[in-house]
C-alpha positions in Angstrom: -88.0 -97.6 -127.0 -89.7 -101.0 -128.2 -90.3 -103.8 -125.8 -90.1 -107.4 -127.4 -92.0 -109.9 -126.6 -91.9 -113.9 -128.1 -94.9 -116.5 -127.9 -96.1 -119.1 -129.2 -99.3 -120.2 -131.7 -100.4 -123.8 -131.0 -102.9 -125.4 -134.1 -105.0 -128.1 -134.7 -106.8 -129.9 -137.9 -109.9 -131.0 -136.1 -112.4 -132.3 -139.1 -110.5 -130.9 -141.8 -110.8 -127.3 -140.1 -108.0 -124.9 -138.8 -107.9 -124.3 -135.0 -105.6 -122.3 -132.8 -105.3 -122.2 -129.1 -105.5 -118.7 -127.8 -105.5 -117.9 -123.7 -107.8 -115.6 -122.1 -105.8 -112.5 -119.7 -106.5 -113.2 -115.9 -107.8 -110.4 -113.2 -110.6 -108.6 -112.9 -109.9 -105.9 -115.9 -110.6 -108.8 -118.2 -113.0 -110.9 -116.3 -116.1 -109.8 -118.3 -114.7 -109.0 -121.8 -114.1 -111.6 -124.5 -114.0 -110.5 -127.8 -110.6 -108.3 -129.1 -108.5 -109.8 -125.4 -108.2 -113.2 -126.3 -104.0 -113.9 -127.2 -100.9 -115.9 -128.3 -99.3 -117.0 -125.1 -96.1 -114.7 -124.9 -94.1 -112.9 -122.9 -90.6 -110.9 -122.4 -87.3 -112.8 -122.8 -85.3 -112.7 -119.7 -81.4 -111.3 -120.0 -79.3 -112.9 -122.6 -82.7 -115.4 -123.4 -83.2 -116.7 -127.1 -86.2 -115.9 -128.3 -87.3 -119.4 -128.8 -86.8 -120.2 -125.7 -88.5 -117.4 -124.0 -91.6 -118.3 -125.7 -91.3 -121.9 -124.8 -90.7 -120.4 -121.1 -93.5 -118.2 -121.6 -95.4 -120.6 -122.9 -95.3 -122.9 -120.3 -95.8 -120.5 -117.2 -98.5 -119.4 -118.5 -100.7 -122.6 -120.2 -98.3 -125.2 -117.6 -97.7 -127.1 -120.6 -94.1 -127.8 -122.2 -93.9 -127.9 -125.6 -91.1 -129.5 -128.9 -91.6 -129.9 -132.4 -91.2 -128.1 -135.4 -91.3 -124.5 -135.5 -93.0 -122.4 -137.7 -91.4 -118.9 -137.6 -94.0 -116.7 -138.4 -91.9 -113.3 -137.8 -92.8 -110.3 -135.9 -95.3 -107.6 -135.8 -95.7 -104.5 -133.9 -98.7 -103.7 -131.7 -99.4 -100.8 -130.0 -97.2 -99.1 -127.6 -94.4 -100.4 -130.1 -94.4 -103.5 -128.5 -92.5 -106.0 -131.0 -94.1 -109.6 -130.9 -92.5 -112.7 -132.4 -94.4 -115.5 -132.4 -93.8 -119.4 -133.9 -96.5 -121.7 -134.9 -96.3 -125.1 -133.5 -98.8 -128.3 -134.3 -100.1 -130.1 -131.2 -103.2 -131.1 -129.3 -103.5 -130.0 -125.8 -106.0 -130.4 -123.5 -107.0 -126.7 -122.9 -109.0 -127.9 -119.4 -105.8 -128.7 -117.9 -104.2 -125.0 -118.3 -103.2 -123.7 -115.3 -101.2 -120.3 -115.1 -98.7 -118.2 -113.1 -100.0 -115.8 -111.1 -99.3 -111.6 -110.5 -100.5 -109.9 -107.7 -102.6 -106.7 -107.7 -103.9 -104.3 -105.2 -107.8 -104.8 -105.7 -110.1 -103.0 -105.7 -107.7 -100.5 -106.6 -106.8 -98.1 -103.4 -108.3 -100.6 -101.2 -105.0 -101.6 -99.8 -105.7 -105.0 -100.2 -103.7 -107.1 -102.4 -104.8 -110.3 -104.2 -103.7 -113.1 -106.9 -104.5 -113.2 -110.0 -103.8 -116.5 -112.6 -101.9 -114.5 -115.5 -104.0 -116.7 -117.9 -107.9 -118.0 -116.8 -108.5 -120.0 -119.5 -107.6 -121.4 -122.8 -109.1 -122.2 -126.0 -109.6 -123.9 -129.2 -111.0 -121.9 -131.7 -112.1 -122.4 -135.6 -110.4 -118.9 -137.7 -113.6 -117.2 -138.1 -114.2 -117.2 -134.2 -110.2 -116.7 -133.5 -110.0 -113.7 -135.7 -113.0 -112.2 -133.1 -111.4 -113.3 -130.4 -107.5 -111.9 -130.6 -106.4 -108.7 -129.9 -106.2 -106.9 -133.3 -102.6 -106.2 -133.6 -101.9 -110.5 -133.6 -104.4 -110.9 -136.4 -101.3 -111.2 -138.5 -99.8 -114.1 -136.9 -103.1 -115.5 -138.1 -103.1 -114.7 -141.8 -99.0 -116.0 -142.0 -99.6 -118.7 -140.8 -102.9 -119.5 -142.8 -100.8 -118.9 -145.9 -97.7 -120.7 -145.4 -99.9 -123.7 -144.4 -102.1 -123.2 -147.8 -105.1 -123.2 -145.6 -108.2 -121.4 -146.8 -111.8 -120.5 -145.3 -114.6 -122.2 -147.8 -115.0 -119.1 -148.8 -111.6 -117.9 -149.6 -110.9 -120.1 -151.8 -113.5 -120.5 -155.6 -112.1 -123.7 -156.9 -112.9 -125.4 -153.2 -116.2 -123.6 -152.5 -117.1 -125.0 -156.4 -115.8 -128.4 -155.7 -118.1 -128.5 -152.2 -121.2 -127.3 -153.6 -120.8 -130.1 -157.0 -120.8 -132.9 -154.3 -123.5 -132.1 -152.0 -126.3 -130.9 -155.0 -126.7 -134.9 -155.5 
């Protein structure tokens, strides 16, 4: 049976580049490890919930930020476990410093019979696509790439006729 799951991908032009906003998993499983756990803030829809709305729920318990606009459906895509992710894009600045997070409790250290909180989210982050694309867990890469293309946004290197066009004006 497939779980769903709906989030939300936040972007930024900051100098002309593409960056997304990505938030790092709270609790001591994830407190050392950085590349391939970074995410899209989503979560599971509560009963009867549209999936727009759970992602602007889920969005907001875990970052503490609301957020309105237009909405980029970018679809779904099916991680591991068969979890089914749906995810829209949305364009807006945020102040990543001021995340703060719902928490979960866990018993830690495991069997120690002591239970303690954890934020679900630690931190958040702007980041260009080259470092977001190291950063994500594998199975949202996707997200990345749709919305990259309906945007028509290309790395330097992706694209000839720009990577031509940047080298003519800096050779003089």
């Amino acid at each position: 049976m497939s779980t769903y799951s709906n989030g939300i991908l936040l972007f930024r032009f900051r100098n002309e580049k593409l960056e997304l906003m990505l938030v790092h998993p709270g609790g001591p499983f994830w407190a050392k490890k950085d590349y391939g756990v970074w995410s899209i803030p989503k979560g599971l829809p509560e009963r009867d919930e549209k999936p727009l709305d759970t992602a602007k729920r889920e969005f907001k318990e875990e970052t503490g930020f609301e957020v309105e606009g237009e909405f980029i459906d970018l679809g779904e895509l099916t991680q591991s476990g068969k979890k089914i992710v749906h995810v829209w894009a949305l364009e807006k600045d945020l102040d990543v410093t001021n995340v703060v997070s719902n928490t979960f409790t866990l018993e830690w250290p495991k069997n120690s019979g002591k239970v303690q909180e954890f934020p679900e989210v630690d931190r958040a982050g702007w980041f260009d696509i080259e470092l977001a694309r190291k950063k994500i867990r594998k199975g949202q890469i996707g997200f990345i790439d749709r919305l990259m293309n309906i945007l028509n946004y290309f790395r330097k290197e992706e694209h000839p006729d720009r990577e031509k066009r940047y080298r003519q004006t800096t050779l003089f």
